[in-house]
C-alpha positions as CSV (number, residue, x, y, z in Angstrom):
1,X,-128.5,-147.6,-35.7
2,X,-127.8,-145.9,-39.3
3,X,-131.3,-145.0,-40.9
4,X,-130.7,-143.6,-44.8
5,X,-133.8,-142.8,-46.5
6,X,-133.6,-142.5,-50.3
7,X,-136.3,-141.1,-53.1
8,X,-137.5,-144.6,-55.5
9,X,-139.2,-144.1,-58.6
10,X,-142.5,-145.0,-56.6
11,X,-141.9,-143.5,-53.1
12,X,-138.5,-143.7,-50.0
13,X,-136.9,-146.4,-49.6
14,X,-135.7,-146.4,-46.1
15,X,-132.4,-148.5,-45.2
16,X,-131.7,-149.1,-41.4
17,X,-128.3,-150.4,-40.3
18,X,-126.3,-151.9,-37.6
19,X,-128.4,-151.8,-33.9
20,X,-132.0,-153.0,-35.6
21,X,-134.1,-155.7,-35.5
22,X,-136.7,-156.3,-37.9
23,X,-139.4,-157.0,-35.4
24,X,-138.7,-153.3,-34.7
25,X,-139.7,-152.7,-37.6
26,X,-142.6,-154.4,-38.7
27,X,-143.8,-153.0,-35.4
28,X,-143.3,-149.2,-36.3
29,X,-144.9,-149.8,-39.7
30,X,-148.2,-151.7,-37.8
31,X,-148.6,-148.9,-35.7
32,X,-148.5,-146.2,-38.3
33,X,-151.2,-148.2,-40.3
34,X,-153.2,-149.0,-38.0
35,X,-153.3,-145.4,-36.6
36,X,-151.6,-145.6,-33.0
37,X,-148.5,-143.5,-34.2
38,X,-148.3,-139.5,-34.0
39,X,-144.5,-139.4,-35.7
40,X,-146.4,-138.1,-39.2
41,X,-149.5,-136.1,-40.2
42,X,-153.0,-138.0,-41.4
43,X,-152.3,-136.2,-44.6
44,X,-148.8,-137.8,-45.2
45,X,-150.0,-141.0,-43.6
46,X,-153.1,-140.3,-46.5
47,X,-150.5,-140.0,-49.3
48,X,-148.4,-143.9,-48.2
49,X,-150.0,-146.3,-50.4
50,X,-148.1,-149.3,-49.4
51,X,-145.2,-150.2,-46.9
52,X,-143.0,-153.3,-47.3
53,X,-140.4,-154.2,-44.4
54,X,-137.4,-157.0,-46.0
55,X,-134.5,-158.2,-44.8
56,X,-132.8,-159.5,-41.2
57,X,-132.3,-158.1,-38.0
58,X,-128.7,-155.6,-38.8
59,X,-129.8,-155.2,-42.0
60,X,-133.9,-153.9,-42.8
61,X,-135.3,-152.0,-45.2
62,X,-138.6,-150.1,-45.6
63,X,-140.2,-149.5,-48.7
64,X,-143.1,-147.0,-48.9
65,X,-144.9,-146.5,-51.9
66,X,-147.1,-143.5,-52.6
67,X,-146.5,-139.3,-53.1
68,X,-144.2,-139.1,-50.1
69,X,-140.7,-137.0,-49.9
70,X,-137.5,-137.8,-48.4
71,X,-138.4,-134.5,-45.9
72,X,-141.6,-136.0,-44.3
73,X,-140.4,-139.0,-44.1
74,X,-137.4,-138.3,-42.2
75,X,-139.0,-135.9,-40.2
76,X,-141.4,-138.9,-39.5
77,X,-138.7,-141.4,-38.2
78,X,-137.1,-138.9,-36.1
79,X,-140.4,-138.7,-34.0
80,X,-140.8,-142.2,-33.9
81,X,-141.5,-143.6,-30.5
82,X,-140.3,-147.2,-31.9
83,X,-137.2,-145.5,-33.0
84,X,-136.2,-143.4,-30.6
85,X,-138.1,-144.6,-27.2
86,X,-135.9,-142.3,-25.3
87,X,-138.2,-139.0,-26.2
């Protein structure tokens, strides 16, 4: 899977390619709002004013609105459990 996260106007847009399926996803972005993630801080998580999954399985993006750099985020999805279940 190819993950390229990219600064927006209004936040990172994140772009994940090739091994991915949605579901995935949606998934990862349920657990970080509904708390039962560790892979960022409460005060980045605090800063994320929206997130916005699109697209197919291959081919999903994740838009997160809100005061949020490219660094945390990225930092974020490399400790993500949904991402990398291996760790």
């Amino acid at each position: 899977m190819e993950k390229n996260v990219n600064t927006t106007n209004n936040g990172v847009k994140i772009s994940f390619t090739g091994e991915v399926k949605k579901q995935n996803i949606v998934k990862m972005v349920e657990n970080c709002a509904t708390g039962q993630c560790e892979c960022m801080s409460d005060e980045t998580k605090k800063k994320i004013q929206n997130m916005e999954v699109s697209g197919n399985d291959g081919d999903v993006s994740l838009d997160l609105t809100g005061d949020v750099s490219k660094e945390e985020i990225e930092a974020a999805l490399a400790k993500s459990k949904v991402l990398n279940p291996e760790q």
